[in-house]
MARMARTOR-248601 format. One line per field, with one value per residue: residue number from 1; residue in three letters; x negated, y negated, z of N, C-alpha, C in turn. Coordinates in steps of 0.1 Angstrom, whole numbers, plus 5000, padded with zeros to 4 digits. Example, Ala and Ser with C-alpha at 12.3 -4.5 7.8 and 13.67 -1.06 7.14 Angstrom:
! MARMARTOR-248601
n	(1,2)
res	(ALA,SER)
n_xx	(4868,4872)
n_yy	(5057,5022)
n_zz	(5078,5071)
ca_xx	(4877,4863)
ca_yy	(5045,5011)
ca_zz	(5078,5071)
c_xx	(4868,4871)
c_yy	(5033,5000)
c_zz	(5078,5079)
//
This chain:
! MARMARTOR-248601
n	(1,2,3,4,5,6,7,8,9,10,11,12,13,14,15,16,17,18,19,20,21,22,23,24,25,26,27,28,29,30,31,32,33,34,35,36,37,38,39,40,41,42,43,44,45,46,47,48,49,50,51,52,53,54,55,56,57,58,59,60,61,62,63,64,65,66,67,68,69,70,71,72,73,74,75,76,77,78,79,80,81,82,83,84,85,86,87,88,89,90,91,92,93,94,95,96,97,98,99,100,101,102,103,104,105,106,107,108,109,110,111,112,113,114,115,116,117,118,119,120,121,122,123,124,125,126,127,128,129,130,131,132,133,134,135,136,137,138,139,140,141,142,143,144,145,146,147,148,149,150,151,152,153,154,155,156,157,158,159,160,161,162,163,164,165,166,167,168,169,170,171,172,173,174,175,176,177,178,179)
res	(UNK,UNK,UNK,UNK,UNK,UNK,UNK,UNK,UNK,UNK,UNK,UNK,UNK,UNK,UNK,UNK,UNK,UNK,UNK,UNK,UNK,UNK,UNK,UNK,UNK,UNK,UNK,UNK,UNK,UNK,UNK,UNK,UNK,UNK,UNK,UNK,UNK,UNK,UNK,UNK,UNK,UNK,UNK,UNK,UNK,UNK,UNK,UNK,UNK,UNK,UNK,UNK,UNK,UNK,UNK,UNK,UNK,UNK,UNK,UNK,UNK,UNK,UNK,UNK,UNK,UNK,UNK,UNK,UNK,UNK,UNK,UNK,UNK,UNK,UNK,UNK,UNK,UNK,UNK,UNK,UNK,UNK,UNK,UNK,UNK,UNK,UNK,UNK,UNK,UNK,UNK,UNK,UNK,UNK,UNK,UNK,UNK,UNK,UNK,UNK,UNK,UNK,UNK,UNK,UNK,UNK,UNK,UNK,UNK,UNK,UNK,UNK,UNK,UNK,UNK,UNK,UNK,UNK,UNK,UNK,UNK,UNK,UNK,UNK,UNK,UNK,UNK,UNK,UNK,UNK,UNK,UNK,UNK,UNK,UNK,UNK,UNK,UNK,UNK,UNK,UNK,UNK,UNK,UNK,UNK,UNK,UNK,UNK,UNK,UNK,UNK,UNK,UNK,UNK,UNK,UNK,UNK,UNK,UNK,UNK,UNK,UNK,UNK,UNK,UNK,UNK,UNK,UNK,UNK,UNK,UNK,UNK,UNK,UNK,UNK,UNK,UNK,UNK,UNK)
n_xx	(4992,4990,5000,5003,4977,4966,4983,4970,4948,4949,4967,4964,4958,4976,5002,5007,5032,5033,5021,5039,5066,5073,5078,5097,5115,5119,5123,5149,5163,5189,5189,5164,5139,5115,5094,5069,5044,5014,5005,5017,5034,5059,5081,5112,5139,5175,5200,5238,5242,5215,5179,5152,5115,5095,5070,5043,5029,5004,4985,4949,4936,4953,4968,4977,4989,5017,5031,5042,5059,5075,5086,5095,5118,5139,5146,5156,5180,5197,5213,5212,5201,5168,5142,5113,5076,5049,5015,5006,4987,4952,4924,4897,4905,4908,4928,4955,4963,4965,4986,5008,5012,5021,5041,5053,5058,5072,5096,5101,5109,5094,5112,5111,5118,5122,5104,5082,5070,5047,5036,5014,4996,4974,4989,4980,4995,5007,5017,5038,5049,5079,5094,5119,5139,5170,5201,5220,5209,5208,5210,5217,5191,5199,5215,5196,5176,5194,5197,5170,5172,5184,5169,5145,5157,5168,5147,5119,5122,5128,5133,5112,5104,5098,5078,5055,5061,5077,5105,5091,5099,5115,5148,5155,5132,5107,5120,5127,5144,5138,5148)
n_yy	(5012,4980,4956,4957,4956,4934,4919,4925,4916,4889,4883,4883,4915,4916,4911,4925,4948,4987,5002,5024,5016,4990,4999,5014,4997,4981,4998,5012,4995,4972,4942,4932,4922,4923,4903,4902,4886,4877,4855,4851,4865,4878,4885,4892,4887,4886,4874,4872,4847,4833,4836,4855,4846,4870,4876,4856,4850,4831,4837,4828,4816,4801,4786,4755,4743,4742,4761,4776,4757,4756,4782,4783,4757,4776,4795,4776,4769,4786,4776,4784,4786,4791,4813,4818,4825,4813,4811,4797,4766,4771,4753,4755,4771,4767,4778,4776,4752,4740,4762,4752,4727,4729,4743,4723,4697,4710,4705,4720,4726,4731,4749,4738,4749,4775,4800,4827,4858,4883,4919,4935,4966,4975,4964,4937,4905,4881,4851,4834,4809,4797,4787,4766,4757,4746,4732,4725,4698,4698,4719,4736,4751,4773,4787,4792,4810,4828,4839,4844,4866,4891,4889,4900,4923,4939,4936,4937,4962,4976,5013,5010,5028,5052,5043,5031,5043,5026,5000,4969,4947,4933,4915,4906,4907,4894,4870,4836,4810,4773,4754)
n_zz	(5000,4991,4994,5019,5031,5022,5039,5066,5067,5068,5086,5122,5146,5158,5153,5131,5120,5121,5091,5081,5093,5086,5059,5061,5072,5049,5028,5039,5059,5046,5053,5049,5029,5007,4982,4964,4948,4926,4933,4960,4992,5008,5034,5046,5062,5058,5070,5082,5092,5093,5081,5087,5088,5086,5075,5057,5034,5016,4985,4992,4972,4957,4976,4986,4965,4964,4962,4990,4996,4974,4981,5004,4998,4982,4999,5019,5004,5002,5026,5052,5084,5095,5108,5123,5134,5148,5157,5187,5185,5184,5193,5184,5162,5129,5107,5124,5127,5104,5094,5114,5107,5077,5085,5098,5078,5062,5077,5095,5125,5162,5186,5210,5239,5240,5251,5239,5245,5240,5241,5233,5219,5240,5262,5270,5272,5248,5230,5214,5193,5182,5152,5135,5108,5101,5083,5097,5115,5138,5156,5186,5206,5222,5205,5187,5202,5201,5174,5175,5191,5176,5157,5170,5178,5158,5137,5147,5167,5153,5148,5162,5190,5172,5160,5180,5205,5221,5224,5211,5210,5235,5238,5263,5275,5261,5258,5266,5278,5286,5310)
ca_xx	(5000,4979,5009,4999,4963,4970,4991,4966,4935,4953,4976,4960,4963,4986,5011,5009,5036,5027,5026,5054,5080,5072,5080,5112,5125,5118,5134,5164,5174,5199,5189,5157,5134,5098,5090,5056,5035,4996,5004,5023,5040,5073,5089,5118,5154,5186,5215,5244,5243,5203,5170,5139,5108,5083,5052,5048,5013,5000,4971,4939,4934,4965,4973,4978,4995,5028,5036,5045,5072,5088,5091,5110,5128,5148,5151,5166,5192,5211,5224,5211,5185,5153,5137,5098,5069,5041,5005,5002,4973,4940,4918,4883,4910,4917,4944,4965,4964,4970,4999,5015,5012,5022,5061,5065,5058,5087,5108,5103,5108,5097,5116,5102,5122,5119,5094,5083,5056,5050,5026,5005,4996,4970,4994,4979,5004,5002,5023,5040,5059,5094,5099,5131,5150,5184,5207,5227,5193,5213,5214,5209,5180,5205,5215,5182,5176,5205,5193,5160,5171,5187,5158,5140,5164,5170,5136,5106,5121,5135,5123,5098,5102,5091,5064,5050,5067,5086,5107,5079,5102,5134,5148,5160,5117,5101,5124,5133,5150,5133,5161)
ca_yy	(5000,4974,4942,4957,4954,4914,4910,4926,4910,4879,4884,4888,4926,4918,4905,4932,4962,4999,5004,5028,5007,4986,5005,5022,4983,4972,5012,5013,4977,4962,4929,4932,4919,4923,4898,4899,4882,4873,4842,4852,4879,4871,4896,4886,4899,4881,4880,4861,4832,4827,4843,4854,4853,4880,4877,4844,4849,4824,4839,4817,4808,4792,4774,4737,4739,4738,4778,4781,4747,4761,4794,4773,4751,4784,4796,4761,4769,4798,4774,4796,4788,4799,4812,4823,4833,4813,4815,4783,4761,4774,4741,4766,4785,4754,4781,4774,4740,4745,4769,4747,4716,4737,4742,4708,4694,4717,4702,4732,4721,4739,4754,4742,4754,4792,4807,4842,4865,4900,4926,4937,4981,4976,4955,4927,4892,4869,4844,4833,4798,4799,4773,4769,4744,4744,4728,4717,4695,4696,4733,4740,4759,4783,4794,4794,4820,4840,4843,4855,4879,4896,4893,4911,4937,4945,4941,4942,4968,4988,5021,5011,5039,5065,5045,5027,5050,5017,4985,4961,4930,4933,4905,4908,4909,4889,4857,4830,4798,4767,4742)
ca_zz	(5000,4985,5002,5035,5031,5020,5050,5077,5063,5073,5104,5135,5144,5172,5146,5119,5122,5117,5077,5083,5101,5075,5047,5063,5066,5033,5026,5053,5061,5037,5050,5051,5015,5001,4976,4960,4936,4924,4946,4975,4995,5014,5039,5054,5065,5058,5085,5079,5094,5091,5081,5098,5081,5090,5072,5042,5032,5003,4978,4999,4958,4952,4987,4982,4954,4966,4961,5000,4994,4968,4986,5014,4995,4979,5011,5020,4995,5007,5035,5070,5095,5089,5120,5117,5146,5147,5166,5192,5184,5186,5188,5177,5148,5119,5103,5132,5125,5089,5095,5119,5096,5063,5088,5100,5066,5052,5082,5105,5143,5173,5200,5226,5249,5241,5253,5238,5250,5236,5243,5221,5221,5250,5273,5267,5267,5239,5227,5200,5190,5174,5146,5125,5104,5105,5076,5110,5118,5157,5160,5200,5209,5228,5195,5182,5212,5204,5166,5174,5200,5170,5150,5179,5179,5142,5131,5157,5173,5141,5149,5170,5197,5164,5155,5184,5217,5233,5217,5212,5215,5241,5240,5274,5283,5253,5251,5275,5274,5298,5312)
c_xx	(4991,4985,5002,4984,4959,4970,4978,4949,4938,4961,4965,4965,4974,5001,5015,5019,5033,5034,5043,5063,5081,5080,5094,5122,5131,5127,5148,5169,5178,5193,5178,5146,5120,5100,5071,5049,5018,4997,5009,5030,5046,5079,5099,5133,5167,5200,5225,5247,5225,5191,5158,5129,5100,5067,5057,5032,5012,4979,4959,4932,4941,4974,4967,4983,5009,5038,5045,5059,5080,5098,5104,5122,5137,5152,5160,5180,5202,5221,5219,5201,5180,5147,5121,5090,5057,5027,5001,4988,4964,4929,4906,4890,4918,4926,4952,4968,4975,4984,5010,5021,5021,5043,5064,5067,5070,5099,5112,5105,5106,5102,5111,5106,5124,5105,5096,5068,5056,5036,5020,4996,4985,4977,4992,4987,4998,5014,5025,5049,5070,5093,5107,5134,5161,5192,5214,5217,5200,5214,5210,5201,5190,5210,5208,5177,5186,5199,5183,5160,5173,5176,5149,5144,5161,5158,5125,5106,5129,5129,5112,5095,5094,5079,5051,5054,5075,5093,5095,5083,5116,5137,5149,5143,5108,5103,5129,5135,5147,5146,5154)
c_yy	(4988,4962,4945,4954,4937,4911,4914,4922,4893,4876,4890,4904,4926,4919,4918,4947,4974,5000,5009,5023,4996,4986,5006,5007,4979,4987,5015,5008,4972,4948,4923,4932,4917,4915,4899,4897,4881,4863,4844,4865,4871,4886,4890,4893,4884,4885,4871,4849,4828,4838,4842,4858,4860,4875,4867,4845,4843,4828,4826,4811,4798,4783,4758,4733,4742,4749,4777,4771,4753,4774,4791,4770,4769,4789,4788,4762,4776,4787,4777,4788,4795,4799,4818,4822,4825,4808,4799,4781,4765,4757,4747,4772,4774,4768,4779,4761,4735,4748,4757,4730,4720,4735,4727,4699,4698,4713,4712,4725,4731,4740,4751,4745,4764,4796,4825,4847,4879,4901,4935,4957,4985,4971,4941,4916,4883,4863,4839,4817,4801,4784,4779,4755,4753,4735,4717,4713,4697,4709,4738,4751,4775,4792,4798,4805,4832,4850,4850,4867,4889,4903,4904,4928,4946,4943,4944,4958,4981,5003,5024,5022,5053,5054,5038,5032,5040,5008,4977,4946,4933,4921,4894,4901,4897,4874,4846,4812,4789,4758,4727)
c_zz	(5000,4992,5009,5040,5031,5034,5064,5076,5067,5084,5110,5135,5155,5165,5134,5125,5118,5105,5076,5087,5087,5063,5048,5063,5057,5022,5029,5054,5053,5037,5048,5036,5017,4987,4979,4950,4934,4934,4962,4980,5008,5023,5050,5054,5066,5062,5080,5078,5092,5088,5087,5085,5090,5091,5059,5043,5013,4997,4986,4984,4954,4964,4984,4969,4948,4964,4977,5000,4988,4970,4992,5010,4990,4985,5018,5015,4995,5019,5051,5076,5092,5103,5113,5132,5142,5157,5168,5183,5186,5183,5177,5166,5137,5112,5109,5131,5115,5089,5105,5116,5085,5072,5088,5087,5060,5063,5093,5117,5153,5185,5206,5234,5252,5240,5254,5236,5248,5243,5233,5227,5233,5261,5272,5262,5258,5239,5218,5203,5178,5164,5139,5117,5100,5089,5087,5117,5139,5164,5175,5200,5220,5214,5189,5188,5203,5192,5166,5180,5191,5161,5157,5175,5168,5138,5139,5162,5166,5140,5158,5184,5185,5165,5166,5199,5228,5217,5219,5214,5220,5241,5249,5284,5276,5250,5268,5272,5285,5292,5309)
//
């Protein structure tokens, strides 16, 4: 699987799911979509009311040349919230910079008020930032919660007792909402 090799040469390994889970998604889940091209590779799952991306990795040839915008904007177009996962600041790691410039630029905003902490297959807590945009630029962050708990459910944790022997994101353990 030549995608998967793209995607885990670029995600962190904390971030990347086991090939198989993978596969059985982009196999199993209805709502659940692989786009891939020379430029980019898109994996993402469409729910009714909004979608989560996964993984949006842009060829390191063809970034800055407005490939990852146009991705969005057609995403934009369905109507939904767009939820997406991405890795706080690193001051020492300029992709985190990058990446978290590349959302707000497209109008992304972050949750700040959900805080979500996974564990990664040693135990080890990391953390992740929630950004989304919204069509409804006012969308409460309680709903913004509710959506990703789903995402949790239906994709993180899609199988994840076969291929990883627990859920890897409860939502119940992984997500929390500050007053």
């Amino acid at each position: 699987m030549e995608w998967y090799e793209r995607l885990s040469e670029y995600f962190p390994e904390q971030e990347m799911k086991d090939p198989r889970q993978l596969q059985a998604l982009i196999e199993d889940k209805d709502v659940y979509h692989k786009e891939e091209t020379e430029d980019y590779l898109l994996l993402y799952a469409e729910f009714p009311t909004f979608l989560f991306i996964d993984y949006l990795l842009i060829n390191p040839e063809t970034r800055g040349k407005g490939i990852g915008t146009k991705l969005l904007n057609r995403l934009k177009e369905k109507g939904k919230t767009i939820i997406l996962e991405v890795e706080p600041i690193d001051r020492e790691d300029e992709d985190t910079w990058k990446r978290v410039n590349f959302y707000r630029k497209n109008g992304f905003v972050k949750a700040d008020r959900i805080q979500y902490r996974r564990e990664d297959d040693s135990g080890e807590t990391y953390e992740m930032k929630i950004y989304y945009w919204s069509p409804d630029q006012d969308e409460p962050q309680e709903v913004i919660l509710e959506k990703m708990a789903k995402a949790c459910q239906e994709i993180h944790n899609f199988r994840a007792k076969r291929y990883y022997g627990r859920d890897v994101a409860d939502p119940d353990e992984v997500l929390d909402l500050k007053q």
